[in-house]
N, C-alpha and C positions, 0 to 999 in steps of 0.2 A: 504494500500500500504506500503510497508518497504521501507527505507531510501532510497536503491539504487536505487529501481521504480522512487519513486518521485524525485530523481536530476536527470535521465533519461530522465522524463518527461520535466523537467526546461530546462536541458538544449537543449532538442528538441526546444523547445516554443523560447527561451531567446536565445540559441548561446552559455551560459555559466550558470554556476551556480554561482550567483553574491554571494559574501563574506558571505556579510549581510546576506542571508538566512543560510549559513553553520552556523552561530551562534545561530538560533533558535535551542530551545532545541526539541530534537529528537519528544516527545510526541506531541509537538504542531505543527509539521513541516508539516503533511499532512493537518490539518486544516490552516494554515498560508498560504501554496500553492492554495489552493482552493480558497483563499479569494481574491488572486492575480490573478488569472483565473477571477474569476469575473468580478475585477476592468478592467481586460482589453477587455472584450465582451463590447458589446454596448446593454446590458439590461435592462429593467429596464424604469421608466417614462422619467427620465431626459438621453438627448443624448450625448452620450459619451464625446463631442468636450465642452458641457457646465456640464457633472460632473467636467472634468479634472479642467476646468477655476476656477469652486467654488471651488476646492480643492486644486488651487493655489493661489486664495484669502487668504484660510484658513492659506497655509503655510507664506505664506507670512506676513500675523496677528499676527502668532507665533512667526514669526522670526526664521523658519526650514528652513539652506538653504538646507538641503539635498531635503524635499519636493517639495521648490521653484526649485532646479533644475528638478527632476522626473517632477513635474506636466505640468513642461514647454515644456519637449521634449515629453511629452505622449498628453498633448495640441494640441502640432504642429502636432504630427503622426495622429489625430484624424482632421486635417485640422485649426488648430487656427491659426491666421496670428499674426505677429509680434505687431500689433495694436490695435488687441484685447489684448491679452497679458499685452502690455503697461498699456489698459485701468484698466484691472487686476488689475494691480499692483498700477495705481495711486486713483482706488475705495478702497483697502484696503488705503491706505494712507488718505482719504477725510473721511473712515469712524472712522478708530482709531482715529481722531484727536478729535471726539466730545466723549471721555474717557477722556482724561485729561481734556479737558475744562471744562466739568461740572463735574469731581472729584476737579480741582482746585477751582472752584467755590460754592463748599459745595452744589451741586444744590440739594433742595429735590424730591427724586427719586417716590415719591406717585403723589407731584405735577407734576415732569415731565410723569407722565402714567398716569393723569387724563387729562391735556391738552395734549396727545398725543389721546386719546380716544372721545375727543369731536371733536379733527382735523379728525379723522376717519370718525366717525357718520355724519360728514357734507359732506363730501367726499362721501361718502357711498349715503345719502341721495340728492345728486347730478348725482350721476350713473357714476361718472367718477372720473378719478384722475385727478388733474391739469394739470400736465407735462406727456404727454404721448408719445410713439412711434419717431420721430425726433422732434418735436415740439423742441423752447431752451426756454428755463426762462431766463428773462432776471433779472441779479443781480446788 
């Protein structure tokens, strides 16, 4: 497809032809648009409303707010409610925090993936996980 196909295309699909893509250089720009086709089908094993969510955990990890904005409003278009979202945003927060703790803690990284793999094995060899489906653990 040549340049003016493909923003023809965009901006059919999109309303506009957003900034951001006008800066990809010309060679990669048909491939760049196809990959955004993609991401906005609902293909694929995982469904649309929970790729968006994982890909605003990610952004959010990063600390992208451009991503954190996109993943939120493509989230929502795909049916995420404000709640899930939230929850989003406070599992990246619950999960980043055990980085620093056991960087601050010098923890050795062998020992923690040997008792992370014997908590497995016993879980495994239970047939279940502990905390499952709404069940709460209580802390």
């Amino acid at each position: 497809m040549t340049k003016e196909e493909i923003y023809r295309e965009i901006e059919e699909t999109l309303g506009t032809v957003p900034t951001v893509i006008k800066f990809v250089p010309d060679e990669y720009l048909e491939q760049e648009w196809n990959s955004w086709k993609l991401m906005m089908q609902d293909v694929g094993r995982i469904p649309a409303k929970w790729r968006e969510l994982i890909s605003l955990g990610i952004h959010v990890a990063a600390g992208d707010e451009y991503g954190v904005f996109y993943c939120t409003e493509t989230a929502k278009l795909h049916g995420a409610t404000d709640e899930e979202i939230r929850e989003v945003a406070y599992l990246a927060k619950l999960e980043l925090g055990w980085k620093p703790f056991l960087l601050g803690n010098q923890f050795d990284y062998d020992q923690f993936k040997e008792e992370a793999k014997k908590s497995f094995e016993l879980m495994k060899s239970r047939g279940k996980v502990p905390v499952t489906g709404r069940e709460k653990a209580s802390i």
